[in-house]
ZAMARGU-4260 file (C-alpha; in steps of 0.2 Angstrom, whole numbers, plus 5000, padded with zeros to 4 digits):
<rodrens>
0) 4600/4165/5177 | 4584/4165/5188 | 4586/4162/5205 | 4570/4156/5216 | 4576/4170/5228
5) 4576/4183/5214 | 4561/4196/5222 | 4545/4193/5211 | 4542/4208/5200 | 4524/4215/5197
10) 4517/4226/5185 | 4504/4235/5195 | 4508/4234/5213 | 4512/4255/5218 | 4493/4260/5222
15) 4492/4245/5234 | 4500/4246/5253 | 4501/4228/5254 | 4504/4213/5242 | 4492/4202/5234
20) 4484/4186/5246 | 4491/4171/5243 | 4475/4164/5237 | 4470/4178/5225 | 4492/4174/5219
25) 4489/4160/5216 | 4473/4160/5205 | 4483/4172/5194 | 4498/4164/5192 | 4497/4159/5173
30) 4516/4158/5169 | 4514/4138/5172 | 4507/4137/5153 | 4507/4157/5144 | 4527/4153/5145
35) 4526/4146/5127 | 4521/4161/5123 | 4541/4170/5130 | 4546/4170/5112 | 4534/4179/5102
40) 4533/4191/5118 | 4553/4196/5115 | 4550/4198/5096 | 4537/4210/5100 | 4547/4220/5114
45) 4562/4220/5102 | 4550/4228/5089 | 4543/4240/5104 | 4561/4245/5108 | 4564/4252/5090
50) 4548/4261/5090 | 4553/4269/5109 | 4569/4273/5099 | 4561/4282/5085 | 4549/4291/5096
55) 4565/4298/5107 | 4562/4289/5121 | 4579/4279/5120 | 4594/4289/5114 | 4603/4276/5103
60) 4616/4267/5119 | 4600/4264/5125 | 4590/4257/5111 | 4606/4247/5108 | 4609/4239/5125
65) 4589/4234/5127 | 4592/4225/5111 | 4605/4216/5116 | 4601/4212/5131 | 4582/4205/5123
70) 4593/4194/5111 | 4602/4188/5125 | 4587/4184/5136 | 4579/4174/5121 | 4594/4164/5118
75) 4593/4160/5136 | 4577/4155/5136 | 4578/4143/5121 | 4593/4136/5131 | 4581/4135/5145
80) 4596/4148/5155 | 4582/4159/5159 | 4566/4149/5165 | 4552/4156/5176 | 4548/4154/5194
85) 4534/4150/5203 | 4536/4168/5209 | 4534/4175/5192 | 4514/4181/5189 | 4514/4175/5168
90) 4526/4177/5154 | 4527/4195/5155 | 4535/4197/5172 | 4545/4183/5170 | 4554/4191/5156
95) 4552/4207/5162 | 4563/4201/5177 | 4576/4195/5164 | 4578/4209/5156 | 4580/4220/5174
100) 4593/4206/5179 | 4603/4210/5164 | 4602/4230/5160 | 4594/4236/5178 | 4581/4253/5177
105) 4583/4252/5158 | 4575/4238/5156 | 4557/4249/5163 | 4557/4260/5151 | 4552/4246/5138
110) 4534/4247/5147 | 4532/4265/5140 | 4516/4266/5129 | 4512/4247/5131 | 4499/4237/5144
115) 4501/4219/5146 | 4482/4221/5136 | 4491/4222/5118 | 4506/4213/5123 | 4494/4196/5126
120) 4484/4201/5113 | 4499/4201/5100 | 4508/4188/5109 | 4494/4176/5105 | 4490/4181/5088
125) 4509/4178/5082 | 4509/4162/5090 | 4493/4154/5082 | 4499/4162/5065 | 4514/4152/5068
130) 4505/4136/5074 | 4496/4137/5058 | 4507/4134/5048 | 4511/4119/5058 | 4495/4109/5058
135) 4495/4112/5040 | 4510/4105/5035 | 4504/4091/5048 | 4488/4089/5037 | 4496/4089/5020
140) 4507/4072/5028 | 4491/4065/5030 | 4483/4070/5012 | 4498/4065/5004 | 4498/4047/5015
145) 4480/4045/5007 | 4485/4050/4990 | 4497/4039/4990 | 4485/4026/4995 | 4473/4031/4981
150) 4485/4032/4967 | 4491/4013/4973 | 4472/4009/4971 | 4467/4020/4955 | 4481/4011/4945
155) 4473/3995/4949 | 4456/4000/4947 | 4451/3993/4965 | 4433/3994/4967 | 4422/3996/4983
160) 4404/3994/4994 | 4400/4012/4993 | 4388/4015/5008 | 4375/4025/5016 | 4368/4022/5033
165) 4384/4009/5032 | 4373/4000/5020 | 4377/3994/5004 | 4372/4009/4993 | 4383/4009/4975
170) 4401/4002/4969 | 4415/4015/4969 | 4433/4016/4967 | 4441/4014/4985 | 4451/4026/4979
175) 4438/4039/4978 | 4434/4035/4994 | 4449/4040/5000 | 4450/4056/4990 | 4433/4060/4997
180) 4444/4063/5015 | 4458/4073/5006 | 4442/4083/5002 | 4437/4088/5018 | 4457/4090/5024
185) 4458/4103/5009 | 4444/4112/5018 | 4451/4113/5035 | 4465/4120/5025 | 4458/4134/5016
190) 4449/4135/5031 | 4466/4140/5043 | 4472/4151/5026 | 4458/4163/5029 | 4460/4162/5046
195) 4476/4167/5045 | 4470/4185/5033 | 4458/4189/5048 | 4473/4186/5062 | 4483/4196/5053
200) 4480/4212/5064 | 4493/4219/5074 | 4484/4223/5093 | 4500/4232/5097 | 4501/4250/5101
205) 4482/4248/5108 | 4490/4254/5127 | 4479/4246/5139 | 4461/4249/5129 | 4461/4270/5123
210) 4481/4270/5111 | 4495/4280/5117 | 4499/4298/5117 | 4517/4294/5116 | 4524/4297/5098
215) 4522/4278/5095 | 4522/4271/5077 | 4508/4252/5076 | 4511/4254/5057 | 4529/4249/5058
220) 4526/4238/5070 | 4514/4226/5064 | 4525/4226/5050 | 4541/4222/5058 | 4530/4207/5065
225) 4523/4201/5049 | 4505/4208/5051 | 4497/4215/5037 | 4488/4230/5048 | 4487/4238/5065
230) 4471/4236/5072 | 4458/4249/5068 | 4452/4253/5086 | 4461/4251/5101 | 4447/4247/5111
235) 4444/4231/5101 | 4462/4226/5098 | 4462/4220/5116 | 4446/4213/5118 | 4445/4203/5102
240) 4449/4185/5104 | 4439/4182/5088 | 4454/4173/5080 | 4457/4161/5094 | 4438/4156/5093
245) 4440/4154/5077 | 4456/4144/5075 | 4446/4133/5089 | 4433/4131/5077 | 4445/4126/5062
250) 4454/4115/5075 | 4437/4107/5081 | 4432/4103/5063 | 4448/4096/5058 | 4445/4084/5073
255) 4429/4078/5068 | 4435/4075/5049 | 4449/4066/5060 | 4435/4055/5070 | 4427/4050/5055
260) 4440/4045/5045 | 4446/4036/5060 | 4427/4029/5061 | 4429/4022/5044 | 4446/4013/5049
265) 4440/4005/5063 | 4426/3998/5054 | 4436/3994/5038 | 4447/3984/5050 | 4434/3976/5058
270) 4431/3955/5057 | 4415/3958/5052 | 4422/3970/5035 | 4439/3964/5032 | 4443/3978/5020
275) 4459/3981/5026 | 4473/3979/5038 | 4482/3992/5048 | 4501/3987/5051 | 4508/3979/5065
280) 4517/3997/5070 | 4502/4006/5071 | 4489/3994/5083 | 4492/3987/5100 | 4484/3971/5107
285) 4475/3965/5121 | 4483/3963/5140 | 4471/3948/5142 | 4468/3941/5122 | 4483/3937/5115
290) 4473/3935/5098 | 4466/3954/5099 | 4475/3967/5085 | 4466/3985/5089 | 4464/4000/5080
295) 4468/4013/5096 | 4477/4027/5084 | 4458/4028/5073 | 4451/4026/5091 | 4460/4039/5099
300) 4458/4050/5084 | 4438/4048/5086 | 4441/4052/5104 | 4450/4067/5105 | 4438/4074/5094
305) 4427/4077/5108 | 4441/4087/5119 | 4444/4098/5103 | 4426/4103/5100 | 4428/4107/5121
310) 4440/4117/5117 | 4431/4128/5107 | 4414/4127/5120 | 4423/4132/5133 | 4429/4150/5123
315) 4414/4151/5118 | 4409/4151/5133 | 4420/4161/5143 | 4418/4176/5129 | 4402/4179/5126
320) 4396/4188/5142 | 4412/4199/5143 | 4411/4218/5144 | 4423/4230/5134 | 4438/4230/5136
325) 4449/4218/5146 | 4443/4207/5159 | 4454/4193/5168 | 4441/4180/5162 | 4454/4181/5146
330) 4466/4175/5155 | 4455/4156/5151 | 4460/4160/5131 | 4478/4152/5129 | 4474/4134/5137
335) 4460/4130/5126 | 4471/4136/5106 | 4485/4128/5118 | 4476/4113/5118 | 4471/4114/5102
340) 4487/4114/5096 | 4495/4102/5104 | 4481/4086/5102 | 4481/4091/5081 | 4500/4090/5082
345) 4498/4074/5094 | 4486/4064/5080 | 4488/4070/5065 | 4505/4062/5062 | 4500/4047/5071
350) 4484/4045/5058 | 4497/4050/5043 | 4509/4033/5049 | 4492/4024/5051 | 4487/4029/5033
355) 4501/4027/5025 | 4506/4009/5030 | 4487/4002/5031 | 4486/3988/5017 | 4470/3984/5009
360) 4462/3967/5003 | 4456/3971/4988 | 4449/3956/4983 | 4436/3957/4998 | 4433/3974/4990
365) 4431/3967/4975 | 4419/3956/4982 | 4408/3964/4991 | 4405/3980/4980 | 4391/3975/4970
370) 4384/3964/4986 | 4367/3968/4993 | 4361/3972/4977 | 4372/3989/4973 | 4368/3988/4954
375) 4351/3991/4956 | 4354/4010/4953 | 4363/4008/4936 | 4348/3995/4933 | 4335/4007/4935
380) 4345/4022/4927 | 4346/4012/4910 | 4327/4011/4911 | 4326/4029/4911 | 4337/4030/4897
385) 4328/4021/4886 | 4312/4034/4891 | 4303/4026/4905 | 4298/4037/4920 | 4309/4035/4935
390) 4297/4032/4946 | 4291/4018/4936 | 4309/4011/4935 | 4313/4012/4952 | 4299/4001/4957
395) 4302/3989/4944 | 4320/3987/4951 | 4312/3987/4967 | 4300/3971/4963 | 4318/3961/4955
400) 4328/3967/4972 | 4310/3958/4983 | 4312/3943/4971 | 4332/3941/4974 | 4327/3947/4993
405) 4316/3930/4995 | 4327/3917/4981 | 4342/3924/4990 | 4353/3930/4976 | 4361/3945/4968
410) 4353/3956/4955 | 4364/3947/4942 | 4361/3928/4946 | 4344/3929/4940 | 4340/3921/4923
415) 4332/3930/4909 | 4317/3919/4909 | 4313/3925/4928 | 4320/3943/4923 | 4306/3942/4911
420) 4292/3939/4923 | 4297/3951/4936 | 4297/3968/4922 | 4292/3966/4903 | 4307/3981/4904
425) 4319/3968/4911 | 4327/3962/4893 | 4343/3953/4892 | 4353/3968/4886 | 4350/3973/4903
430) 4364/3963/4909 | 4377/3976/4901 | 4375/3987/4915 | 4376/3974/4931 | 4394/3973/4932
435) 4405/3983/4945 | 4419/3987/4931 | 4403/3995/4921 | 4393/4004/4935 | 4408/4012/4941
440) 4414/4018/4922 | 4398/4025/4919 | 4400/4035/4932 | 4410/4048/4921 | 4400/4066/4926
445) 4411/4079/4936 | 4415/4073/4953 | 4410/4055/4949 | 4419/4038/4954 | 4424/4033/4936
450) 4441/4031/4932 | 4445/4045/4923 | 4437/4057/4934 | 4446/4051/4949 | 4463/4052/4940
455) 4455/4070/4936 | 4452/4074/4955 | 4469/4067/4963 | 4478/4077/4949 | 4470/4093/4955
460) 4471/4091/4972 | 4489/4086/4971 | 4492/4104/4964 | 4483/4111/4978 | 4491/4101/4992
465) 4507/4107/4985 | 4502/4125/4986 | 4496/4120/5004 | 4514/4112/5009 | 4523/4129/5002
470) 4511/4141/5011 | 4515/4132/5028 | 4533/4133/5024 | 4533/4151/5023 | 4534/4151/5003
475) 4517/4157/5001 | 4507/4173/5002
</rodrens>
């Protein structure tokens, strides 16, 4: 229904004799990438128009033909009918244009007691609220694709290096491994959930910075709209871009937890580990070595870490020298939560197929987890049961790791006789506890690696990823 021809329509233009430069037009213009916003922009003027209504500002043929005519403009636009032109300033004139094109001089009275200040305001809050939801039900795929993983590996007891400094540090269960990043997901999670409490403010009825002296009624919007409150001062209603800073923040944290899990695949892949191999659907190859298989889905996710953690630098940026109320420098708030947005939805599913269809080697796992003399912890822990100081321990353990170091074996190859020499504390009892199967069973304190207590953990954390999944689906508080 728009027409390139269609006169432009702006919101300001009757104190100025002449129209804006071409230059300064086109610096404006923001309609190339606010248009996501058109739908929550209608849903907000269909709530205005009832409030116009109730304040007797629309008799009730009026209240019912804008209404009608918004319905109609927002099934046109999901049927892209109505699209913007490259006349139209941002999403407000655009629509604004479509709603004149269908009811004429009616459709101005929908700007009564409203400045495009609380409309973007709003209009941003109700999308991110909605995105949300979104990139949590995008991170529970990928907590349940490691869970899956884990409970494949907890029922078989798979065993691995656990590291520090990528080191050989301890034995663990790969499958506590794995739960450790369903960890850290669970808190970008609960992370976006509070988030969503604090965006949970209605900006609308703020006017352009001072309210309205029209009988308007922000209560009974923001609750039409799904907010649990209208903002307490109108001043910061349009000024706030808090929320968007901090859904950045979630968005730039859930990237890194992204790039580190990706970190670990590419090195688990890796020749020189060999813990695991990522399926053929989910790696490309070389354009020059036909032999090469490589991890570009962990890579990417590594990489876009950085341009999430920009997102939110660049806000920050923009925000913190700005004056009350509204400045145009706000206008810089939608591309960065836009961009947010869009690279979470663009790896997450990507790092959920990778996940999901990955098979491990568990018998390089099982291998390598007591290597580089990863016992020696449960070695030196026995000492100190049996009453001898840690300190003392840990350097006794420390001379048998310098012996194994220079006769080049591991903490368990050495024979009783030389176990003898090293530590009058080495017995051969000792032995009990330099096996991987043992030194991950004794493990058993809350949070640990044993068995039990990982069976323990991906229990719970099933519970809460299910709570997770029916919040994002609109079941939850």
């Amino acid at each position: 229904m728009s027409e390139a021809g269609t006169p432009p329509v702006r919101l300001w233009g009757g104190r100025f004799e002449a129209g804006p430069a071409e230059a300064l037009a086109r610096l404006s213009v923001s309609v190339q990438f606010d248009w996501r916003l058109a739908r929550y922009d209608l849903l907000a003027s269909q709530a205005h128009t009832r409030v116009l209504h109730r304040a007797g500002l629309l008799d009730d043929a009026e209240a019912e033909r804008m209404l009608t005519a918004l319905a109609e403009l927002s099934r046109d636009c999901q049927t892209g009918d109505f699209r913007p032109t490259a006349m139209d300033e941002d999403v407000h004139t655009a629509l604004e244009r479509g709603l004149l094109e269908r009811v004429g001089s009616l459709g101005g009275k929908l700007r009564a007691g409203r400045s495009r200040n609380d409309q973007i305001a709003t209009d941003l809050r109700l999308y991110l609220r909605d995105q949300a939801r979104t990139v949590i039900a995008r991170i529970v795929e990928l907590q349940t694709a490691l869970m899956d993983q884990a409970a494949r590996h907890l029922a078989e007891q798979t065993p691995a290096p656990g590291l520090t400094h990528t080191q050989h540090a301890q034995p663990v269960l790969l499958a506590h491994q794995l739960l450790a990043h369903v960890q850290a997901f669970a808190r970008d999670v609960a992370r976006l959930r509070d988030w969503d409490k604090r965006a949970a403010i209605s900006p609308l009825g703020a006017g352009a910075l001072a309210g309205s002296s029209l009988r308007l009624d922000p209560e009974a919007v923001a609750a039409e709209l799904g907010f649990d409150a209208p903002a307490g001062n109108s001043m910061d209603a349009v000024a706030d871009r808090d929320f968007a800073a901090e859904f950045c923040f979630a968005a730039a944290l859930t990237g890194v937890h992204l790039s580190r899990l990706g970190e670990e695949v590419v090195l688990w892949t890796s020749r020189e580990f060999g813990w695991a191999e990522i399926d053929d659907a989910y790696a490309t190859g070389s354009s020059i070595m036909p032999q090469k298989k490589n991890a570009d889905v962990a890579e990417l996710a590594r990489g876009k870490s950085g341009r999430l953690i920009g997102d939110l630098t660049g806000l920050l940026t923009m925000l913190k020298g700005l004056p009350l109320t509204y400045n145009r420098d706000l206008q810089e708030d939608k591309e960065p939560v836009f961009d947010a947005v869009d690279t979470l939805l663009l790896v997450l599913p990507a790092m959920s197929g990778l996940v999901a269809s990955m098979r491990f080697r568990a018998e390089r796992l099982a291998a390598e987890a007591g290597a580089g003399h990863a016992l020696a912890t449960d070695l030196a822990e026995l000492l100190v049961r049996r009453g001898i100081a840690f300190r003392e321990a840990h350097e006794a353990v420390g001379h048998l790791v310098v012996w194994c170091e220079v006769n080049d074996c591991e903490l368990g190859d050495v024979s009783d006789e030389d176990l003898a020499k090293i530590s009058e504390h080495f017995t051969p009892d000792v032995r009990s506890v330099l096996s991987v199967p043992g030194a991950i069973a004794a493990r058993d304190t809350f949070g640990g690696t044993a068995p039990n207590r990982v069976a323990d953990q991906l229990a719970a954390l099933r519970e809460t990823v299910a709570g997770d999944a029916s919040w994002a689906a609109g079941s939850g508080g």
